[in-house]
N, C-alpha and C positions, 0 to 999 in steps of 0.2 A: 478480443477486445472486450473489456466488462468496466463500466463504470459510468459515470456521469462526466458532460461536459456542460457549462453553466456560461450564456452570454445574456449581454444587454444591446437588445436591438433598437435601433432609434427611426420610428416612420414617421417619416416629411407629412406636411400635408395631403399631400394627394395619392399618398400609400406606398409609394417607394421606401428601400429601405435607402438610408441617407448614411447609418454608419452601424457595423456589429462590432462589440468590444469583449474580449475573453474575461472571463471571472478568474481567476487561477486559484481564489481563498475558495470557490463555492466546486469547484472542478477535481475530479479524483483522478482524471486519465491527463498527463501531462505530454502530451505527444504534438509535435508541431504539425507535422504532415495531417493530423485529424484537424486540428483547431484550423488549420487555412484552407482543407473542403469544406469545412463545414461554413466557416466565414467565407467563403466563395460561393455557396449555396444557396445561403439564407440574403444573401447581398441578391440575390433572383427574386426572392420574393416579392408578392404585389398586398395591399391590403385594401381596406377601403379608406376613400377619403374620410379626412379629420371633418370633424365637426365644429369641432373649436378653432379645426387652421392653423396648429401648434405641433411641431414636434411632439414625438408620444414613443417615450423610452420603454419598452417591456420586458422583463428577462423571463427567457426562455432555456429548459434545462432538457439537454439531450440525455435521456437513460439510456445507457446498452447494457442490456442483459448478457449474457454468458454465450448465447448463440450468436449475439450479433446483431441482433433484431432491434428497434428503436421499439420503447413503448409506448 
């Protein structure tokens, strides 16, 4: 597996993830079974609370190199 996978994470206030959305223009690996680990994954994630108390969309780009490895 070698390429890039591109989402937009959306944390709640209090640092959950609230919703992850797949990029498919910014994404070179087009695999379904990748896109719903890794959107099962990042849906685990914790952050810190908002400051503002708003929704905070961030897109985040998965690289996998040639061996597999994320950088």
């Amino acid at each position: 597996v070698r390429g890039r996978v591109r989402v937009t994470v959306v944390v709640e206030s209090q640092g959950t993830v609230k919703d992850v959305t797949y990029d498919a223009q910014r994404s070179t690996l087009k695999d379904n079974t990748l896109q719903a680990c890794i959107t099962d994954k990042v849906k685990a994630w914790r952050f810190n609370i908002s400051l503002t108390g708003a929704d905070t969309p961030m897109p985040y780009t998965f690289d996998l190199s040639a061996n597999g490895l994320l950088k």
